[in-house]
C-alpha positions as CSV (number, residue, x, y, z in Angstrom):
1,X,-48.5,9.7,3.5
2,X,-46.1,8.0,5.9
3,X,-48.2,8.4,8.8
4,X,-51.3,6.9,7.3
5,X,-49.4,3.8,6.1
6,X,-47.8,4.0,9.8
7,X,-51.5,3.9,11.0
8,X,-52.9,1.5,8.9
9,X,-49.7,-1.3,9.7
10,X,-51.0,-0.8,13.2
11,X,-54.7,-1.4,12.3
12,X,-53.8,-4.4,10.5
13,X,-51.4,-5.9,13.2
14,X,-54.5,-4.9,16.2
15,X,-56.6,-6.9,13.3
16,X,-54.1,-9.9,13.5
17,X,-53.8,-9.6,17.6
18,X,-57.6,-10.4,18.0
19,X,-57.6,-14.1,16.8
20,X,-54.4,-14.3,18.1
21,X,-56.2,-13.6,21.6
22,X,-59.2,-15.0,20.9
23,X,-57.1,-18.4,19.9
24,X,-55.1,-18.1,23.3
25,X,-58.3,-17.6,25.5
26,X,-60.1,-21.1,23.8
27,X,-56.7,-22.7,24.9
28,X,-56.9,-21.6,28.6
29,X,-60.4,-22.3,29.0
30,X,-59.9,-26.0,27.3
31,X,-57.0,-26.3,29.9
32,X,-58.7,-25.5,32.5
33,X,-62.0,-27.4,31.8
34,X,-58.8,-30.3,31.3
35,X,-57.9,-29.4,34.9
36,X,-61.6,-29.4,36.4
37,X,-61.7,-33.3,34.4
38,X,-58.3,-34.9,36.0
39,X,-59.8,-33.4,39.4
40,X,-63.0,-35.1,39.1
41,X,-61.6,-38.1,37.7
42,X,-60.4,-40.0,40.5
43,X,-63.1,-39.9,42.9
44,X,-65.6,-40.6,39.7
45,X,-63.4,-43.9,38.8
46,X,-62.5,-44.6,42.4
47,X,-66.4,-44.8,44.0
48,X,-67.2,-46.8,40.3
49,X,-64.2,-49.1,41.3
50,X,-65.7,-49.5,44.6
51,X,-69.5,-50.1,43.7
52,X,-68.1,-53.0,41.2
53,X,-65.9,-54.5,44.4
54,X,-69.0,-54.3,46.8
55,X,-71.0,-55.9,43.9
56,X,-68.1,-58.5,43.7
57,X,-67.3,-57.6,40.2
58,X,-63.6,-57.5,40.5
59,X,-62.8,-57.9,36.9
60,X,-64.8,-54.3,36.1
61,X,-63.2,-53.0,39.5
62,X,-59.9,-53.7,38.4
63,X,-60.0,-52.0,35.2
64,X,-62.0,-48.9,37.1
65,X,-60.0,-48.5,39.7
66,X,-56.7,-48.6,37.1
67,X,-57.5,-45.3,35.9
68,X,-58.0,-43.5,39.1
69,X,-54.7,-41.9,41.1
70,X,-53.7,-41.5,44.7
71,X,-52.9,-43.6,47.5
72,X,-57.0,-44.5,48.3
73,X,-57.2,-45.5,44.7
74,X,-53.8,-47.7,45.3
75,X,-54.8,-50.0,48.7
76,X,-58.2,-50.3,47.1
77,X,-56.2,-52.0,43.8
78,X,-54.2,-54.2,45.9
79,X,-57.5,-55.5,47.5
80,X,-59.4,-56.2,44.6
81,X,-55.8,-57.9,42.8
82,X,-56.1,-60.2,46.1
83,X,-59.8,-61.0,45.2
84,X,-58.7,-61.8,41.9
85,X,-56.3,-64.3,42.9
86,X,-58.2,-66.0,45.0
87,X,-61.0,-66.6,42.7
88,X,-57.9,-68.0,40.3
89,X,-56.1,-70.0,42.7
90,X,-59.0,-71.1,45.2
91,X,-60.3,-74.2,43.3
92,X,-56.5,-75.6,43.1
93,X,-56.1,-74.9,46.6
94,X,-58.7,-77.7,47.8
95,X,-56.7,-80.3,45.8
96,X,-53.0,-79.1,46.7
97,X,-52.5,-76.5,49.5
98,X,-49.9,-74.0,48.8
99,X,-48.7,-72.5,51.9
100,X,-46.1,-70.2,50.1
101,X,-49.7,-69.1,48.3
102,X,-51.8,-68.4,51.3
103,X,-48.8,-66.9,53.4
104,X,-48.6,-64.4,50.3
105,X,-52.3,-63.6,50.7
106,X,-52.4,-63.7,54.2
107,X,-49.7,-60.7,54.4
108,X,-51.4,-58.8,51.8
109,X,-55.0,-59.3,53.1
110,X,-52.8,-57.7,56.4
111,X,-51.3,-54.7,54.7
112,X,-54.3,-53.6,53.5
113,X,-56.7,-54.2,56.8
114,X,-54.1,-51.5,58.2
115,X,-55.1,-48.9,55.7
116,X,-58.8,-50.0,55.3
117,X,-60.9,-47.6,56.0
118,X,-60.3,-45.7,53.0
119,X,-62.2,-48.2,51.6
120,X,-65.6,-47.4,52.3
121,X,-67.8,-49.3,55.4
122,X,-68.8,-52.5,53.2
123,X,-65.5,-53.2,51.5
124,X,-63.9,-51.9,55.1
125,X,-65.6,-55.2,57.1
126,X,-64.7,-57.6,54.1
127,X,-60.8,-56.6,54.6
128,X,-60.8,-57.0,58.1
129,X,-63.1,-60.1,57.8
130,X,-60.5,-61.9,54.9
131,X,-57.2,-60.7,57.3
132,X,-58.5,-63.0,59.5
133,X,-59.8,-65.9,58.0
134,X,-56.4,-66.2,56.3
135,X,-54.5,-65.5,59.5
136,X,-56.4,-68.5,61.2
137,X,-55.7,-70.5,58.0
138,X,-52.1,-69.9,58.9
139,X,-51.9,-70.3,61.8
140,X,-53.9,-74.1,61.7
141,X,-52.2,-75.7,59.3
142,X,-49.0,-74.4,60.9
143,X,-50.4,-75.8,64.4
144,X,-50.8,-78.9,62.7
145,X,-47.4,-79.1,61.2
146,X,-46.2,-78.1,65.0
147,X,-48.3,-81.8,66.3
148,X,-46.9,-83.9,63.2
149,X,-44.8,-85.3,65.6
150,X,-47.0,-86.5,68.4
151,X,-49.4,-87.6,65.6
152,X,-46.9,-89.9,64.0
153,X,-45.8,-91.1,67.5
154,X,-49.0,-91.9,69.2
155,X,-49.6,-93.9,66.2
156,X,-46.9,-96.7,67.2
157,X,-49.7,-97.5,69.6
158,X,-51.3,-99.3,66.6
159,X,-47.8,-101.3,66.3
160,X,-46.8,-102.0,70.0
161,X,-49.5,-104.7,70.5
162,X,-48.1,-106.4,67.0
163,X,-44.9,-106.2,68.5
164,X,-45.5,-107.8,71.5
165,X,-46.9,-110.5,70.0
166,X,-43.8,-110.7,67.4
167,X,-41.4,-113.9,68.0
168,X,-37.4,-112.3,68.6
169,X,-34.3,-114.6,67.7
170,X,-34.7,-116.8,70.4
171,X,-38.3,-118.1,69.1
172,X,-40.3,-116.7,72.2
173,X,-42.4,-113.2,71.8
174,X,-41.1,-110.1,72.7
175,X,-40.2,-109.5,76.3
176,X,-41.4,-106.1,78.3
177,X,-42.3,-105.0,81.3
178,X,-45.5,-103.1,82.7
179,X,-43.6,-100.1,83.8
180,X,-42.4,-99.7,80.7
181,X,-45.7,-100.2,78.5
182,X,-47.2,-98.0,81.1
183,X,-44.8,-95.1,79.9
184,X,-45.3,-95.3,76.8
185,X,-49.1,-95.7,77.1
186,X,-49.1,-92.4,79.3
187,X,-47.0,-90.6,76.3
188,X,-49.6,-91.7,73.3
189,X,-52.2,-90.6,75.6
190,X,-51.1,-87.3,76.8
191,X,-50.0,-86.8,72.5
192,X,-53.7,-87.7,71.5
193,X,-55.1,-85.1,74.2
194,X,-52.7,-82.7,72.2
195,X,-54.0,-83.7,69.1
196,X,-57.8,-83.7,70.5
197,X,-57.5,-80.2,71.3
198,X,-56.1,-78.6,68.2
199,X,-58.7,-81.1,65.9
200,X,-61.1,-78.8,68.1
201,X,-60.1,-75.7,66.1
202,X,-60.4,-76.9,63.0
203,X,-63.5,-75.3,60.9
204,X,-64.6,-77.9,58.9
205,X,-64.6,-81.0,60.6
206,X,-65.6,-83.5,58.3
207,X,-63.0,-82.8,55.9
208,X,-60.5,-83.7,58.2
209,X,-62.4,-86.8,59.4
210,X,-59.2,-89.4,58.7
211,X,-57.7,-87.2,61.9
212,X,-60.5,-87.6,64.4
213,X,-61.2,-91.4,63.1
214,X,-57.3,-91.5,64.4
215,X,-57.6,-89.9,67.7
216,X,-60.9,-92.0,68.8
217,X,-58.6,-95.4,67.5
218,X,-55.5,-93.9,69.4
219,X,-57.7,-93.8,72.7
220,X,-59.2,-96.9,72.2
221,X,-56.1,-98.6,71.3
222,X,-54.5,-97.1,74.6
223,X,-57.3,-98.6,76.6
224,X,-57.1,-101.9,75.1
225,X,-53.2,-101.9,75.7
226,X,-53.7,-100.7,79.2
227,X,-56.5,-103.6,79.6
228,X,-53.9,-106.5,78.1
229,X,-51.0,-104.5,80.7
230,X,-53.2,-104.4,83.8
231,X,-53.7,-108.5,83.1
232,X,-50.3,-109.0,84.0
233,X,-50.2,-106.9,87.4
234,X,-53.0,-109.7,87.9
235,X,-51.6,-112.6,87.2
236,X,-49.0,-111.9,90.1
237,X,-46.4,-110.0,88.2
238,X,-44.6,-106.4,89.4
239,X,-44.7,-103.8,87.3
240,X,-40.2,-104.7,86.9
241,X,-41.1,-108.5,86.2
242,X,-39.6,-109.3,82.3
243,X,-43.0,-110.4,81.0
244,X,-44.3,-112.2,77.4
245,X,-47.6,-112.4,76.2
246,X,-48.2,-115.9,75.0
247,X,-50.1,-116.9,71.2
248,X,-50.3,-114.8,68.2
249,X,-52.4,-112.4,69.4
250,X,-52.1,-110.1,65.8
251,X,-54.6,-107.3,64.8
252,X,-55.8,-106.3,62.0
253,X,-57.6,-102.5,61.1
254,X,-59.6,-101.8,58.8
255,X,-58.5,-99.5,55.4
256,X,-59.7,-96.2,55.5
257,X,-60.1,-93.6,52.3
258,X,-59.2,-90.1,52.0
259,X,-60.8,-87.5,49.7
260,X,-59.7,-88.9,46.8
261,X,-60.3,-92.3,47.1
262,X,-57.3,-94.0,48.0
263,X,-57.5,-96.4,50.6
264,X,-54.9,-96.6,53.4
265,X,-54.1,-98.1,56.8
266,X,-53.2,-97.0,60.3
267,X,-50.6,-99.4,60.1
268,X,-49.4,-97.7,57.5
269,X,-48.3,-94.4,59.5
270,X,-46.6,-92.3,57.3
271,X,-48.7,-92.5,54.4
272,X,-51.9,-92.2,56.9
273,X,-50.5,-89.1,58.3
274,X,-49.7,-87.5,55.3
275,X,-53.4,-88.0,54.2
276,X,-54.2,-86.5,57.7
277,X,-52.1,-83.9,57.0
278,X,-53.9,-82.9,53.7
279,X,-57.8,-83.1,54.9
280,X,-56.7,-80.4,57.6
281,X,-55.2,-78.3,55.1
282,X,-58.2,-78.9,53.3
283,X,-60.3,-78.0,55.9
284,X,-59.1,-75.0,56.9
285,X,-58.7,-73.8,52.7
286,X,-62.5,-74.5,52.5
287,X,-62.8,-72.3,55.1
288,X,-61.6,-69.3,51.8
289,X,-65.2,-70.3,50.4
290,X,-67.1,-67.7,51.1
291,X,-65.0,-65.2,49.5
292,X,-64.7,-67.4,46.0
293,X,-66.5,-65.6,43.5
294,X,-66.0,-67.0,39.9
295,X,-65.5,-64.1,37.3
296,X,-67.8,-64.0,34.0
């Protein structure tokens, strides 16, 4: 009697064992069809997050690329958060340039053009293609900033033929002499070739129009000075001789506007400059155009 109770206790428990085993084997399967998903889910999210960037949907790409893991997955991310905040921040930038904003992008845009061809070929050229654009934003507007200088000085050419023609204490106008106009006419002009060259670099022109309208008044300014100087060598006097122009003799230029309307003069230097100063940064943000792509 004891043994067949003994064998039926180890019937029952064999009986208990094969759900028991049957349970455990559905859990290793379901873990390691778990396994086989988390594999396949990072290149499945990472080419959807890079279709949705080479479509220019960066909205989708951001929330597709989120879920995928790795390094590839990561460089891609930063990419696209760039693309974002350029299509945030580029309207703003044509009305106010932010350097601190475009020096941000500019090293980003340069990190990832290190580590771009994890990207794919498409998104690879765009990288390398938006590293540079905002590395030749940089570097303009901070060749600009390098000329403000020469710009603001070659614009006393404007004053100097004012000023010779302004009465001092004694009730006579202004004494000079040529050598000394001369040197300072050699300066403005060798300041406006400076400025010449760089406006040369400059992608967009017409947006920075209030600087070459300056640079074509500076030169003729500089030749009419050098005219008015040169009349004095002929009227018998060395280039030493302590000379006066006689008469009034005043000009007068005509107001200019800058993108937003607002009128101003060259003989207004400072606030002419600084309108100079924002049509080239304009210029050169317009030049971000191309890669603005407003979000739905």
């Amino acid at each position: 009697m004891t043994e067949i109770k003994a064998q039926n206790r180890t019937a029952e428990h064999n009986g208990n064992r094969k759900p028991l085993v049957a349970a455990v084997c559905v859990v290793l399967v379901l873990a390691a069809l778990l396994i086989v998903f988390l594999a396949a889910k990072n290149p499945i999210f990472f080419a959807a997050a890079q279709k949705k960037t080479e479509n220019g949907d960066f909205l989708s790409a951001m929330e597709l690329v989120g879920k995928a893991d790795g390094d590839d997955a990561r460089i891609l991310e930063e990419y696209i958060a760039l693309r974002v905040d350029i299509n945030n921040c580029y309207p703003a930038l044509l009305t106010e340039f932010n350097s601190r904003k475009i020096r941000e992008w500019s090293g980003i845009a340069a990190s990832v053009n290190e580590k771009r061809d994890v990207l794919g070929e498409e998104i690879s050229a765009d990288v390398q293609e938006l590293s540079e654009t905002l590395n030749a934003v940089v570097t303009g507007v901070t060749g600009y900033e390098a000329l403000r200088y020469d710009v603001l000085s070659m614009m006393n050419v404007f004053l100097e033929i004012n000023r010779l023609h302004t009465k001092g204490d004694d009730g006579k106008n202004i004494g000079f002499t040529v050598a000394e106009e001369r040197e300072k006419i050699r300066m403005w002009e060798n300041q406006c070739a400076l400025v010449e060259e760089y406006a040369l670099s400059i992608p967009n022109p017409e947006s920075a129009y209030l600087l070459n309208y300056l640079i074509k008044e500076v030169q003729g300014e500089c030749f009419d000075l050098s005219d008015a100087i040169d009349s004095v060598i002929e009227s018998g006097y060395s280039e030493t001789d302590k000379v006066r122009f006689s008469g009034e003799g005043r000009k007068t230029y005509p107001d200019m506007r800058n993108s937003n309307g607002e009128s101003v003069n060259l003989l207004e230097k400072d606030t002419y400059e600084l309108f100079v100063y924002e049509g080239v940064c304009r210029a050169f943000a317009e030049s971000l155009g191309e890669y603005y792509m407003p979000q739905n």
